[in-house]
BAFI-799081 format. One record per atom (N, C-alpha, C): atom name; x, y, z negated; residue in three letters. Coordinates in nm, 3 decimals, decimal comma, padded with zeros to 5 digits. Layout:
// BAFI-799081
CA	X	Y	Z	Ala
...
This chain:
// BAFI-799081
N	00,083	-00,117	00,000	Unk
CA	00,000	00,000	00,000	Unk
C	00,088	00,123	00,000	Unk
N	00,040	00,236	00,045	Unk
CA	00,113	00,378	00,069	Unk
C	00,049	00,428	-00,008	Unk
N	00,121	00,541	00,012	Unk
CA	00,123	00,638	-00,120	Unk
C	00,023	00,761	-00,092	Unk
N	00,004	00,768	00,083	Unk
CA	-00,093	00,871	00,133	Unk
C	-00,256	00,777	00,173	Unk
N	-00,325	00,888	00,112	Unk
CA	-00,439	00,833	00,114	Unk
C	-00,512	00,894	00,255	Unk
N	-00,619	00,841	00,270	Unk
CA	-00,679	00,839	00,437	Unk
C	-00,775	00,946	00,395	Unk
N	-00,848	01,010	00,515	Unk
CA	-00,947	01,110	00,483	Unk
C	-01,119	01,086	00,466	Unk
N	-01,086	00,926	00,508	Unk
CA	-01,244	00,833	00,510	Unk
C	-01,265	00,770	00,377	Unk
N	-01,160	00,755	00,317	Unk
CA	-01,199	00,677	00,216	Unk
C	-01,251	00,790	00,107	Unk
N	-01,312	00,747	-00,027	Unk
CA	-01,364	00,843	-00,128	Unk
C	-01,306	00,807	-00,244	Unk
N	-01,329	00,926	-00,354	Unk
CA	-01,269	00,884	-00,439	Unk
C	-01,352	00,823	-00,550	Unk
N	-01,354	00,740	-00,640	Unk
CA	-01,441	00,696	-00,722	Unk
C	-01,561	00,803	-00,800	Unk
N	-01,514	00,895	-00,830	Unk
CA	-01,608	01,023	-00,872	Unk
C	-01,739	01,028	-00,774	Unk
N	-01,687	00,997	-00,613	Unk
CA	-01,793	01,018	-00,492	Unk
C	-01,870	00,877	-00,524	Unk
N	-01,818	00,815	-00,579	Unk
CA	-01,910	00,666	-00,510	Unk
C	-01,994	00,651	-00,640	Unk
N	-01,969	00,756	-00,706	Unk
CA	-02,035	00,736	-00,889	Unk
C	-02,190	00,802	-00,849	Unk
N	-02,143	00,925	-00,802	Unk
CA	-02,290	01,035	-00,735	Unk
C	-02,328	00,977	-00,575	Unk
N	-02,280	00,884	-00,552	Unk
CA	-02,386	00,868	-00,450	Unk
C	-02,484	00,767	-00,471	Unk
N	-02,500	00,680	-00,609	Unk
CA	-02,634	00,646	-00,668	Unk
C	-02,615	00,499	-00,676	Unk
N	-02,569	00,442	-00,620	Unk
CA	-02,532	00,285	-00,588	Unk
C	-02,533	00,237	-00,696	Unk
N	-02,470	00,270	-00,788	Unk
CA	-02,429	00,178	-00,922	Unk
C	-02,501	00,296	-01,082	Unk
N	-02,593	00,357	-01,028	Unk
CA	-02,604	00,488	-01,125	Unk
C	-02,636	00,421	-01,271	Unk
N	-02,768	00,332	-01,306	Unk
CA	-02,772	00,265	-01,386	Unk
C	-02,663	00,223	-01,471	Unk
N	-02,525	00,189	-01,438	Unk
CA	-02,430	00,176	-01,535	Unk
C	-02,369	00,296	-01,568	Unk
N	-02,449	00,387	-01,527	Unk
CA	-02,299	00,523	-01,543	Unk
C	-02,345	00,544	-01,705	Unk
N	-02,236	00,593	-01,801	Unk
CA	-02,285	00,627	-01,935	Unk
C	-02,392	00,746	-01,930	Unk
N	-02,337	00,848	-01,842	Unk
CA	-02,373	00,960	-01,889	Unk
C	-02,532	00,999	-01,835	Unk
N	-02,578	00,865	-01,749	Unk
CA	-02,694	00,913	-01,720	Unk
C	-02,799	00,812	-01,791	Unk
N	-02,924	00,839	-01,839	Unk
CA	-03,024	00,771	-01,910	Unk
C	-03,137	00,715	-01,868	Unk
N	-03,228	00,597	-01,893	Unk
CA	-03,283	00,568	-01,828	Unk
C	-03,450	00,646	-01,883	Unk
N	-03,496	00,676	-01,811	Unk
CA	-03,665	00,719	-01,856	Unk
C	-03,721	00,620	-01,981	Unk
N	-03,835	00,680	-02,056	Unk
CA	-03,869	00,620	-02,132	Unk
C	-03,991	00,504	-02,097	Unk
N	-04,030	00,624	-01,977	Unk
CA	-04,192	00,519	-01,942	Unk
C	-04,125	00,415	-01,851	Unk
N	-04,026	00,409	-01,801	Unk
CA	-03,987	00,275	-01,760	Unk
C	-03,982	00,163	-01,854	Unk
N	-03,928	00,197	-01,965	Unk
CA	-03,916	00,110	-02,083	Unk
C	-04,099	00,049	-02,100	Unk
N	-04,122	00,161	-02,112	Unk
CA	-04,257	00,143	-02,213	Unk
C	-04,331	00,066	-02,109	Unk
N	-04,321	00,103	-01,987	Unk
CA	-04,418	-00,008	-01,894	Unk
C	-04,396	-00,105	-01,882	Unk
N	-04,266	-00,158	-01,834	Unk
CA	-04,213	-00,324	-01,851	Unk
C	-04,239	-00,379	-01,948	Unk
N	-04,245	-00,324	-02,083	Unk
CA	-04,272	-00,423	-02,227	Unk
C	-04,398	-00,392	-02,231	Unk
N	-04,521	-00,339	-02,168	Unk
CA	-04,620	-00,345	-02,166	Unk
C	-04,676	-00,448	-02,041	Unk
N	-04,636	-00,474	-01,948	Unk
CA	-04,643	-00,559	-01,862	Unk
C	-04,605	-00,685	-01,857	Unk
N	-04,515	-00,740	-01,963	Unk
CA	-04,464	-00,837	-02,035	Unk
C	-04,506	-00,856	-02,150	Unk
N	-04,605	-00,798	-02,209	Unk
CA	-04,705	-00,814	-02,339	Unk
C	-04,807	-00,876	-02,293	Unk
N	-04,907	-00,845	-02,197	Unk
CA	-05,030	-00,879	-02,109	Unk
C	-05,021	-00,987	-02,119	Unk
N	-04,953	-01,081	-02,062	Unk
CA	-04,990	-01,172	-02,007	Unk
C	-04,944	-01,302	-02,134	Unk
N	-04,894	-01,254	-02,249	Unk
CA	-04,880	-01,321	-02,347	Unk
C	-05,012	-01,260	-02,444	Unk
N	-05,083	-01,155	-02,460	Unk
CA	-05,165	-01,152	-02,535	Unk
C	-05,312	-01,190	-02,480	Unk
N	-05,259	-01,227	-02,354	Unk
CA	-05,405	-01,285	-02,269	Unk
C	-05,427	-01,429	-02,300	Unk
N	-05,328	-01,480	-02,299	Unk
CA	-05,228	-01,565	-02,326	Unk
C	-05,278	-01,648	-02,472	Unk
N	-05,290	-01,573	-02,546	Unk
CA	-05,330	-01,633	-02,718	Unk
C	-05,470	-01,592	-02,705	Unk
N	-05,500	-01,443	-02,637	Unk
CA	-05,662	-01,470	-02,698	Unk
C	-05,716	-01,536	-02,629	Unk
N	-05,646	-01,664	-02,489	Unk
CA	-05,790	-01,749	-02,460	Unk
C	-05,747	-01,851	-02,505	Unk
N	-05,648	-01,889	-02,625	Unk
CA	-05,613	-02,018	-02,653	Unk
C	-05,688	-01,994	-02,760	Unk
N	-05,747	-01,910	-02,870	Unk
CA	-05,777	-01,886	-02,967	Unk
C	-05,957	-01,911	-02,924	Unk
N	-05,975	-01,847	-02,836	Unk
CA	-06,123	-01,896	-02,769	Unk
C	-06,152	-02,033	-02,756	Unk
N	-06,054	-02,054	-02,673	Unk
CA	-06,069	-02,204	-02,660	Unk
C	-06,077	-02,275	-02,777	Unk
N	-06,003	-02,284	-02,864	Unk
CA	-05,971	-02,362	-02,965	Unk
C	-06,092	-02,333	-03,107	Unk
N	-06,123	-02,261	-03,091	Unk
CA	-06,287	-02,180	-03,187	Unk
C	-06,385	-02,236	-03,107	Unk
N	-06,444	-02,277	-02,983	Unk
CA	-06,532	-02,320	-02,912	Unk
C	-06,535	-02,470	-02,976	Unk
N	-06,699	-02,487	-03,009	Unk
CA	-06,770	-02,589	-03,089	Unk
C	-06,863	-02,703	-03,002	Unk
N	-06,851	-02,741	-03,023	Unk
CA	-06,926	-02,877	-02,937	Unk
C	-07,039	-02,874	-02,945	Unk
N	-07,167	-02,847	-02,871	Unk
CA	-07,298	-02,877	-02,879	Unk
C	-07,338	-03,032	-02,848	Unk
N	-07,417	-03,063	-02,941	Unk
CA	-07,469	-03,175	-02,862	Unk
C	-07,614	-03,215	-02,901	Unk
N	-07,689	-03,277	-02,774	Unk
CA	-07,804	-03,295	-02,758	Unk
C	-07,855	-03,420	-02,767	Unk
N	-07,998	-03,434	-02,881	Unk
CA	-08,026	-03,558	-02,901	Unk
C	-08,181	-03,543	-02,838	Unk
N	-08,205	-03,660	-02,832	Unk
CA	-08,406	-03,659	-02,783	Unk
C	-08,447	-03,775	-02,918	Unk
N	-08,592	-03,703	-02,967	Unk
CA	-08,611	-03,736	-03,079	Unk
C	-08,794	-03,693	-03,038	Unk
N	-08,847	-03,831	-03,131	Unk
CA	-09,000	-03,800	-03,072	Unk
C	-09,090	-03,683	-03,071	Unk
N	-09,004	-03,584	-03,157	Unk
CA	-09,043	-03,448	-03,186	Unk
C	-08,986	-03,352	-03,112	Unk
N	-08,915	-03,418	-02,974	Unk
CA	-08,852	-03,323	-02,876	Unk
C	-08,690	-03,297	-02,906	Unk
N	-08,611	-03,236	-02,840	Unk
CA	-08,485	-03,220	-02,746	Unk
C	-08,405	-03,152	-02,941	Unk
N	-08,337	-03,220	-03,000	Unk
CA	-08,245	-03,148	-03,101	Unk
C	-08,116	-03,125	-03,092	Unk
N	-08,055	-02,988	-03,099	Unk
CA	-07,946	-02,948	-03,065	Unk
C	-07,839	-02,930	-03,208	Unk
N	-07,729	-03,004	-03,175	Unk
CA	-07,635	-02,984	-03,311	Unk
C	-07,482	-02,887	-03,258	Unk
N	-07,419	-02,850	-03,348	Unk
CA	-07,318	-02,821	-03,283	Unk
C	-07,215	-02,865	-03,395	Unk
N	-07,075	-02,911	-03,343	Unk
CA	-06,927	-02,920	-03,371	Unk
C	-06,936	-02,834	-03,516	Unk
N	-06,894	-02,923	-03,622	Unk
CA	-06,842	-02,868	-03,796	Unk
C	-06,970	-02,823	-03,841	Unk
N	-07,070	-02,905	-03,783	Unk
CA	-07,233	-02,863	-03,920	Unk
C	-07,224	-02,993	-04,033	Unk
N	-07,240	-02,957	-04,133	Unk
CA	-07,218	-03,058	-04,224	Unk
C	-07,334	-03,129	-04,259	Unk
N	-07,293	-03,250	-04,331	Unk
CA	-07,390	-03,383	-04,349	Unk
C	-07,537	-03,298	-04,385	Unk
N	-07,588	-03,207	-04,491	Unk
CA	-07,672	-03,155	-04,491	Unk
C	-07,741	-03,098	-04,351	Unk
N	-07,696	-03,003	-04,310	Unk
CA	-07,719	-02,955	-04,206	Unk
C	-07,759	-03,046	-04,091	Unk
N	-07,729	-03,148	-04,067	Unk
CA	-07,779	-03,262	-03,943	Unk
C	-07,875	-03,323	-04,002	Unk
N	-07,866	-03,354	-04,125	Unk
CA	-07,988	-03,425	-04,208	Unk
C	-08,101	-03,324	-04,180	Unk
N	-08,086	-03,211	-04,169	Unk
CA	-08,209	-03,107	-04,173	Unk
C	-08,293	-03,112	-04,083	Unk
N	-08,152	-03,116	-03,940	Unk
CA	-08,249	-03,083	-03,801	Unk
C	-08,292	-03,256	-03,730	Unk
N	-08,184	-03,380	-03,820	Unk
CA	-08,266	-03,529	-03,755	Unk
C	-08,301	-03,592	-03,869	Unk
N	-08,341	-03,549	-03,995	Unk
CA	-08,395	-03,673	-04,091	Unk
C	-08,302	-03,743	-04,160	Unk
N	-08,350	-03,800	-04,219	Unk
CA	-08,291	-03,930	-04,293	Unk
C	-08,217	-03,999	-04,186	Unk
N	-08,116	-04,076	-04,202	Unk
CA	-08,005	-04,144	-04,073	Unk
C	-08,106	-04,290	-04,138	Unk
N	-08,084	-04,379	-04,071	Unk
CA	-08,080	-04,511	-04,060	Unk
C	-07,978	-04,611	-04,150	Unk
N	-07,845	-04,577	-04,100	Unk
CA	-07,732	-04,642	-04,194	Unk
C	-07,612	-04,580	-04,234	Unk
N	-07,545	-04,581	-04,271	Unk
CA	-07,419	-04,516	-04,253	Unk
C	-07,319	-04,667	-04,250	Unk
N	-07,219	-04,632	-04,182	Unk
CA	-07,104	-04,712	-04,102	Unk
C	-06,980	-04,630	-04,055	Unk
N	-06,877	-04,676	-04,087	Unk
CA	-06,735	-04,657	-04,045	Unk
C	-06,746	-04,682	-03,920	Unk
N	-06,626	-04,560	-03,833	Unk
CA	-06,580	-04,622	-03,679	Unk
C	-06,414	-04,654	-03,723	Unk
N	-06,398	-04,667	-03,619	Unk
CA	-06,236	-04,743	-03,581	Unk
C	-06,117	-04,653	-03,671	Unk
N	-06,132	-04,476	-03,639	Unk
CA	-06,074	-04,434	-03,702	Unk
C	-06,108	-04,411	-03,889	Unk
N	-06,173	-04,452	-03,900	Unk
CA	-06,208	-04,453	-04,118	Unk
C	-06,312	-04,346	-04,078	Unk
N	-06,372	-04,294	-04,016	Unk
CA	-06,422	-04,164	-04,007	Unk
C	-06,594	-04,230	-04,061	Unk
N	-06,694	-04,129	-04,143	Unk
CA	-06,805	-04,167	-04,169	Unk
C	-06,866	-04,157	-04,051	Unk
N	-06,997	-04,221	-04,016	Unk
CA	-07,105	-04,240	-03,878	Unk
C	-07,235	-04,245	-03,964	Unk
N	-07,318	-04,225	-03,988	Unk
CA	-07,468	-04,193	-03,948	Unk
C	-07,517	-04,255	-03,873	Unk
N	-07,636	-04,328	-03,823	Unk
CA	-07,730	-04,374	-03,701	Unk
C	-07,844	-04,302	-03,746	Unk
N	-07,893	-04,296	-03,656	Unk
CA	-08,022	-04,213	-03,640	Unk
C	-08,084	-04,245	-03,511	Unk
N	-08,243	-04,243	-03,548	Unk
CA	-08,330	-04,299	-03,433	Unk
C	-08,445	-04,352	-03,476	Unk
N	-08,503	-04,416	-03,408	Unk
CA	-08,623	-04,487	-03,450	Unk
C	-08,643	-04,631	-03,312	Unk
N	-08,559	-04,775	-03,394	Unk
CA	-08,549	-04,873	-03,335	Unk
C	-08,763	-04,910	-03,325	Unk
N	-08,747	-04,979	-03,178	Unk
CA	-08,909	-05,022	-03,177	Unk
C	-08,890	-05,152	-03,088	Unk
N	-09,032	-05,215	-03,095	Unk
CA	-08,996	-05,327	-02,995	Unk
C	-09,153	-05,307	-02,891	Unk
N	-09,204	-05,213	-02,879	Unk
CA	-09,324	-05,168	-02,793	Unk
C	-09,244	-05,151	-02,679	Unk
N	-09,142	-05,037	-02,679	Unk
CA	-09,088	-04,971	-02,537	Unk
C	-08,958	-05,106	-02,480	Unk
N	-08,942	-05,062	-02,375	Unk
CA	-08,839	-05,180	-02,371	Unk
C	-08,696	-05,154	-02,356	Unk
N	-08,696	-05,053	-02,373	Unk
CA	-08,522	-04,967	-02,452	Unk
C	-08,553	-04,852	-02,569	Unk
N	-08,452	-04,857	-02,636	Unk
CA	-08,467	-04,769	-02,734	Unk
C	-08,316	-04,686	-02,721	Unk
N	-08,290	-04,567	-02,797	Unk
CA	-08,151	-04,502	-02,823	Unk
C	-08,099	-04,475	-02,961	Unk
N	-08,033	-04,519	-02,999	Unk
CA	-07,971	-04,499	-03,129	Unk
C	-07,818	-04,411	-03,110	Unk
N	-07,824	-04,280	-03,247	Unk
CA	-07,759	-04,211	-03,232	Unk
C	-07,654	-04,276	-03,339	Unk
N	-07,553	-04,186	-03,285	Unk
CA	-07,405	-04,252	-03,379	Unk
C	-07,337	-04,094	-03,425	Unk
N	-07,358	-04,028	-03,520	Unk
CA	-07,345	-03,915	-03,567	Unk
C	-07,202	-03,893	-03,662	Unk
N	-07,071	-03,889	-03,614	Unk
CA	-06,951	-03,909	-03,680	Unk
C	-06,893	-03,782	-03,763	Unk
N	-06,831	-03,762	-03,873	Unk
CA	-06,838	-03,669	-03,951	Unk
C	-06,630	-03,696	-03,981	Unk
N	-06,562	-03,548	-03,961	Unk
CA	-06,445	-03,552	-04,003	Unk
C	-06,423	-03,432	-04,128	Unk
N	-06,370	-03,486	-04,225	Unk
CA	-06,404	-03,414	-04,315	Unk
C	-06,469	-03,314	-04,406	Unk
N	-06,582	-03,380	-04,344	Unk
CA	-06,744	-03,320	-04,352	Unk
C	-06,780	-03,207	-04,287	Unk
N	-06,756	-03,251	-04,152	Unk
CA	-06,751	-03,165	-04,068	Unk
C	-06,829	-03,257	-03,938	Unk
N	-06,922	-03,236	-03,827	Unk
CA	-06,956	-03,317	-03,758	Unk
C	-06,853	-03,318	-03,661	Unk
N	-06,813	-03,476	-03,611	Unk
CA	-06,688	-03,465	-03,493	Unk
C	-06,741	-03,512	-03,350	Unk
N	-06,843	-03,602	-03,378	Unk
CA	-06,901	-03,658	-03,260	Unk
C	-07,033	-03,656	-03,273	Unk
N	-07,111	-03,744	-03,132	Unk
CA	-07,230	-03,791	-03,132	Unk
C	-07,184	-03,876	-03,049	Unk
N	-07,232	-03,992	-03,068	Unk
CA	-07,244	-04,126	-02,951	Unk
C	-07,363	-04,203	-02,948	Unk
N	-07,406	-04,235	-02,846	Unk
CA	-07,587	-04,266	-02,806	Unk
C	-07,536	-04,388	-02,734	Unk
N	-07,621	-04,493	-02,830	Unk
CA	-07,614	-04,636	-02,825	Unk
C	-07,760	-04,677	-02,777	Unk
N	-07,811	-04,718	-02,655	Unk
CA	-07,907	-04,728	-02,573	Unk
C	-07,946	-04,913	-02,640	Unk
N	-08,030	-04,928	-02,674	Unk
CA	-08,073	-05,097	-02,711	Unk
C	-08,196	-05,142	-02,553	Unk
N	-08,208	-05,268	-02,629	Unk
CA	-08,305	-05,318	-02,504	Unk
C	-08,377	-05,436	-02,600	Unk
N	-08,514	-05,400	-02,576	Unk
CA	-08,600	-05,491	-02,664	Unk
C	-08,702	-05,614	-02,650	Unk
N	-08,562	-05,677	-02,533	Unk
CA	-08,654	-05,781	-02,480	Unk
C	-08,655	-05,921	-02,539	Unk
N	-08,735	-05,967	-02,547	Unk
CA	-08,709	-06,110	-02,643	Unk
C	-08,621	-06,187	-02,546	Unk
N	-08,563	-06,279	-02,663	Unk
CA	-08,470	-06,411	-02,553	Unk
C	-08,492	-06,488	-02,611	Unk
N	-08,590	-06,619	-02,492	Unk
CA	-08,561	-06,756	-02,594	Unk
C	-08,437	-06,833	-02,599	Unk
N	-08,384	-06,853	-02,713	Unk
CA	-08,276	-06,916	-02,682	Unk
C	-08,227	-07,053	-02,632	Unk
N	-08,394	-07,152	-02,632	Unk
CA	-08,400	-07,271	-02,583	Unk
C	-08,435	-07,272	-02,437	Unk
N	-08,471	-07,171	-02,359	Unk
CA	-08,467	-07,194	-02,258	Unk
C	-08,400	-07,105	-02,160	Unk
N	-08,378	-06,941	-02,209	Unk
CA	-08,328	-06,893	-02,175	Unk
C	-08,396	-06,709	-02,128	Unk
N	-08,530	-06,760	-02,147	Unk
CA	-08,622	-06,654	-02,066	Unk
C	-08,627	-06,552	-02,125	Unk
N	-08,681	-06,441	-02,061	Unk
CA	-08,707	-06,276	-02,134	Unk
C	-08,842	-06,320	-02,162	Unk
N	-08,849	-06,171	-02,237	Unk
CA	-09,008	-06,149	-02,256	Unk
C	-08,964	-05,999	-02,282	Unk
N	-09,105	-05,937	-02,175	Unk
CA	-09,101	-05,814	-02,226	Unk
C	-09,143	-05,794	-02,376	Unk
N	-09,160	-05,634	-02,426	Unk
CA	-09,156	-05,601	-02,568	Unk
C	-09,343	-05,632	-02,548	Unk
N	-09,412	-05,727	-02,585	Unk
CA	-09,567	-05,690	-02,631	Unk
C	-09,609	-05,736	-02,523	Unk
N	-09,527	-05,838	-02,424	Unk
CA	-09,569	-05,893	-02,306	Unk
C	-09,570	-06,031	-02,319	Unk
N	-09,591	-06,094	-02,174	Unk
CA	-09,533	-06,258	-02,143	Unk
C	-09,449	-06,254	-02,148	Unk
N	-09,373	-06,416	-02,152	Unk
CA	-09,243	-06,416	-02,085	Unk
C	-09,229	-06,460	-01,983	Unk
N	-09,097	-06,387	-01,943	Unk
CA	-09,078	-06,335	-01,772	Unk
C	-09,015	-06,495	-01,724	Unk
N	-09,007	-06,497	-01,615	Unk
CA	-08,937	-06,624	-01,596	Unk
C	-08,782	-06,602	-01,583	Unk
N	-08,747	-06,514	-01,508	Unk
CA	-08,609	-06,463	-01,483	Unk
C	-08,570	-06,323	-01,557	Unk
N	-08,460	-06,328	-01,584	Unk
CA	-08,399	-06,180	-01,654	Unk
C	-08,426	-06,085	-01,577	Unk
N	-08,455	-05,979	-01,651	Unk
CA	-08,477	-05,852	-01,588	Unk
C	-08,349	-05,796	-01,535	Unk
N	-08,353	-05,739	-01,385	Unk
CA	-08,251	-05,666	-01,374	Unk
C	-08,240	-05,548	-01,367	Unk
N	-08,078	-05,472	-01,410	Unk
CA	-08,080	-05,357	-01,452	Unk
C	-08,113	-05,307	-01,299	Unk
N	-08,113	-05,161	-01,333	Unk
CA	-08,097	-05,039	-01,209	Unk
C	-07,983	-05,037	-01,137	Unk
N	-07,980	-05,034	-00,992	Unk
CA	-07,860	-04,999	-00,949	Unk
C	-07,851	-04,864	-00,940	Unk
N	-07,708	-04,815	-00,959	Unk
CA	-07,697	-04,644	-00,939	Unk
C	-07,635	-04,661	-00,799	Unk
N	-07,651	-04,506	-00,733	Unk
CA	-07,612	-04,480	-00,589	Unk
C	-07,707	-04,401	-00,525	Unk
């Protein structure tokens, strides 16, 4: 390298003010509303963020029973009182798989020729489920094999179910 410099080239002072690299210069500062908008634009989408996980996670389970007195609606954490109110007296109480208490509720018959029995599960006295256990009230002889409807003859052959489609 020589010692004489060319008339094209610049000197670092020029290449400081012509903007390229300005952001690192000390002496110049950056705006405030730049600040303030990026960490506001990077807040959004994290506080959108929790309040629909917080929605979500507060949202209660409705659930719908049919009962001869018409359509009863329960929802997610009503306690043993509270379901007793809106379906009666339960039928039995019974454990499921997980230790959790169950309830049945319904009214078993042998007139109709299905019935529904409810399965009403409770987590720390809190309601967790409903499960609807559908019966069928057809006689079976066991010596020969035959149905009988509920309050009928008996059929010669088993009844068959519905096809869906």
């Amino acid at each position: 390298m020589s010692g004489d410099v060319s008339a094209t080239e610049t000197t670092p002072k020029a290449d400081a003010a012509s903007g390229l690299f300005t952001a690192f210069q000390k002496d110049r500062k950056v705006p405030r509303g730049r600040w303030a908008g990026a960490l506001l634009m990077a807040l959004i989408p994290v506080v959108l963020g929790v309040g629909f996980w917080t929605l979500a996670k507060g949202e209660e389970k409705t659930f719908r029973i049919v009962t001869p007195q018409g359509f009863k609606s329960m929802r997610g954490g009503m306690t043993t009182e509270q379901v007793r109110a809106v379906l009666g007296r339960p039928i039995t109480l019974e454990r499921d798989t997980s230790g959790a208490e169950c309830y049945r509720y319904g009214q078993p018959n042998f007139v109709n020729p299905q019935f529904l029995i409810y399965s009403v599960c409770y987590e720390d006295g809190k309601l967790r489920d409903v499960k609807t256990h559908q019966y069928s009230a057809w006689n079976v002889d066991p010596a020969t094999g035959t149905f009988a409807a509920p309050g009928g003859e008996p059929a010669d052959a088993a009844p068959t179910p519905a096809q869906e489609g």
